[in-house]
C-alpha positions, 0 to 999 in steps of 0.5 A: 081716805086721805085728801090726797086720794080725795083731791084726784078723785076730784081731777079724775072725775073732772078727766071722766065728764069731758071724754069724747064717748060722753060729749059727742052722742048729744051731737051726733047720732042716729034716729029714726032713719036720720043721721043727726049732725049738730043742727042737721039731719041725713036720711040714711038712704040717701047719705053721701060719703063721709069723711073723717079727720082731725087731730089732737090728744083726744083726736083718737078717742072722738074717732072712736066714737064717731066709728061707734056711732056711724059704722059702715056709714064712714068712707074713708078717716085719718086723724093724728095724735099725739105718741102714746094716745093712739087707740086702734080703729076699724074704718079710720086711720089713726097716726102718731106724731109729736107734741108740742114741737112737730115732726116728719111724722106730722107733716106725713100725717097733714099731707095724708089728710088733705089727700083724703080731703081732696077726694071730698065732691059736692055735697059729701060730709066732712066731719073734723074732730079738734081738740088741743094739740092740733097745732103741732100735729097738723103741720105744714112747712113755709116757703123756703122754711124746713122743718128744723125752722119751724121746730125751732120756732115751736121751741122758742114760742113756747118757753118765751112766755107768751099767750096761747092766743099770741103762739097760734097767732103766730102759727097761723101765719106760718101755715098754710092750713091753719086759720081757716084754710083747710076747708080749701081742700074740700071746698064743696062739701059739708063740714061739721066740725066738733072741737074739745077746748083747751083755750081760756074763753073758748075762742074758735079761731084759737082752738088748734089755730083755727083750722075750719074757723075765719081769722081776725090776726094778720101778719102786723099781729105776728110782727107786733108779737115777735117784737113784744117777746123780743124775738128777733134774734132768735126766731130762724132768718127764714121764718122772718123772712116770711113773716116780713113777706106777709106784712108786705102782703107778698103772702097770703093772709089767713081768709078772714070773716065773710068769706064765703068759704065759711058758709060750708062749715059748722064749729061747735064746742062739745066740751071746754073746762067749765065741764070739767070743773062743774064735775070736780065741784059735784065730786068735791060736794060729794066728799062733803067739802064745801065750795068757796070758788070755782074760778074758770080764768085761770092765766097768766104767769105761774109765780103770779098765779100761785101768789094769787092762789097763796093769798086766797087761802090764806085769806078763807076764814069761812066753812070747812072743810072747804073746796077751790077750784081753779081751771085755765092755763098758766104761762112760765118762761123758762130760764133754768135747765130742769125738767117739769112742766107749768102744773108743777111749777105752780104746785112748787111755787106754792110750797115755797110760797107754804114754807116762807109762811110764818105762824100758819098753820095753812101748810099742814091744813092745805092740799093743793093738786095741779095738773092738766087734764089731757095727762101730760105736763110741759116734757114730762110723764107727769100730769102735774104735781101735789104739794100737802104737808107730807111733801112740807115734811119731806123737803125738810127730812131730805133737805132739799132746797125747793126754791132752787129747784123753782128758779131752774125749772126744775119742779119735776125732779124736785117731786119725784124725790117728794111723791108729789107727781101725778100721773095718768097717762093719756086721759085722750082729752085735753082741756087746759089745767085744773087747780084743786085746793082742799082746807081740811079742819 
């Protein structure tokens, strides 16, 4: 098996231990006559309605494990994902909408949740499943904003470089479900929320903006944000308008902790990168690689990180072969034409970095694979890419000018040419990205 072959077991053994059909049972389930919601029991006989909802990549596949384990116990569901990752279910209602910039499907799809939401009385169970992509796919329009608008405004948020923790700040306050104010469409039931994490250091309040989840930012955070970025010349004049209202307080703020509409609801994360990793380690061991890091903060700016990267390998003079392990999420701002995606971009920006090495023999030593875990990268149907020496050997024979293909962004066509694409399809899971570097003898 070469350690190309070995470096996507890796990731796909990591793909296999964060699938909702493996998380959710620990924390839902049936026994003895009880239905088991995190730390609370039902007893069947006297369960009330059931309502499930939620949104994001792997929305689908924790619909079809809550129908798996509640069955005919489930009155009504509605949950949306992402195009490509539906899965058919019996008793919930799955829609499709687009990601990372919303659509008309969306918002059919939010209003149709809080229809359902709205029929749930004292009492009744809501159980809302959230992983990443929620933000997109849960969608509601401004005031006097449309859907261009805020398309547009998804657009530049995501290509201006910033945090994922800045963007859903902002989406936050644009929303009026978001940041906690969906629990206001069923205000007297009994939430449990179970959320996969795609958000370094799993912050609840980030995670899919925080729908169920008390919010700390404001609209001065909103406004600081948009002047950090320089935004102001380019977010629509609607969507200004309505972040200035918020800042004079002519909108309403996001609920805030203590409000006691939180007193209903339960978050709990079922599963975040550090699963995911502690699975690629076991598979790596496995193919008897040993583990010089396992590095879980993985953020910031992609030239930065993969420089980072370059540098601890170049560096590891210890037992080989040997295994890193990177997971998190990279930001790129975007300023050239091409196609691709942050996990390419770190695997192209690592091979420049491999071919300006001089007297190393690191190229011919090093695979490295990025790739996000939920299947896709940035507006491709790539998960990410591979860079090794049969790619080195390749940019050479077809002469291709890699660092060009870099400044445009345009790693995607760059390893289309070169075999280094990795791609999955919907693994229906999503938590952030993971980095394989394998340094063979």
């Amino acid at each position: 098996m070469t350690a190309k072959e070995k470096a996507i077991q890796i990731f796909e053994a990591a793909v296999a231990a964060v699938q909702p059909k493996r998380l959710m049972p620990a924390y839902l389930f049936i026994d003895q006559n009880r239905l088991h919601i995190l730390d609370r029991h039902f007893f069947l006989h006297e369960l009330p309605n059931i309502y499930i909802i939620g949104a994001g990549k792997a929305s689908a596949a924790m619909a079809a494990t809550a129908e798996a384990i509640l069955g005919d116990f489930i009155t009504a569901g509605m949950v949306v994902t992402k195009y490509g990752h539906v899965l058919p279910l019996q008793k919930i209602t799955c829609m499709e909408a687009a990601h990372p910039v919303p659509d008309e499907a969306g918002i059919e799809a939010t209003e149709k949740t809080i229809k359902l939401l709205q029929q749930a009385g004292k009492n009744d169970i809501v159980i809302c499943l959230i992983s990443g992509g929620a933000s997109s796919l849960w969608i509601d329009i401004p005031d006097d904003a449309t859907l261009f608008d805020v398309q547009a405004t998804f657009n530049i948020l995501l290509q201006c470089g910033a945090t994922i923790e800045e963007i859903n700040t902002i989406r936050k306050h644009l929303s009026a479900i978001k940041g906690g104010q969906l629990l206001q469409h069923a205000p007297k039931a009994n939430w449990f929320t179970f959320i996969i994490s795609d958000v370094p250091g799993d912050d609840l309040s980030v995670i899919a903006s925080g729908p169920t989840v008390a919010d700390n930012s404001s609209f001065a955070d909103v406004k600081n944000i948009v002047e950090k970025y320089a935004l102001g010349n380019q977010l629509p004049a609607s969507i200004l308008k309505h972040i200035n209202d918020g800042v004079k307080g002519w909108v309403n703020e996001t609920p805030k902790p203590g409000d006691t509409i939180f007193k209903q609801v339960q978050n709990k994360i079922i599963g975040n990168n550090s699963i995911a990793l502690q699975a690629a380690e076991k598979k790596a061991k496995e193919f008897g690689y040993h583990i010089a890091l396992v590095d879980g903060n993985m953020k910031g700016d992609v030239a930065i990180v993969g420089e980072k990267i370059m540098n601890r390998c170049k560096k590891y003079s210890g037992k080989k072969p040997a295994c890193i392990l990177f997971g998190g999420e990279t930001t790129v701002k975007v300023t050239g034409k091409g196609k691709g995606g942050r996990n390419q971009q770190l695997a192209l920006s690592v091979l420049v970095q491999l071919a300006q090495k001089e007297d190393s023999n690191l190229n011919y030593q090093l695979t490295l694979l990025s790739a996000g875990t939920d299947g896709t990268d940035g507006p491709t149907d790539a998960a990410g890419a591979i860079t090794n020496k049969e790619i080195m050997r390749l940019t050479q024979e077809k002469k291709l000018d890699a660092h060009r293909y870099l400044d445009d962004n345009d790693a995607y066509h760059f390893f289309e040419q070169t075999g280094g694409l990795v791609k999955t399809g919907a693994t229906q899971t999503n938590v952030m990205d993971l980095v394989v570097v394998l340094i063979d003898n």
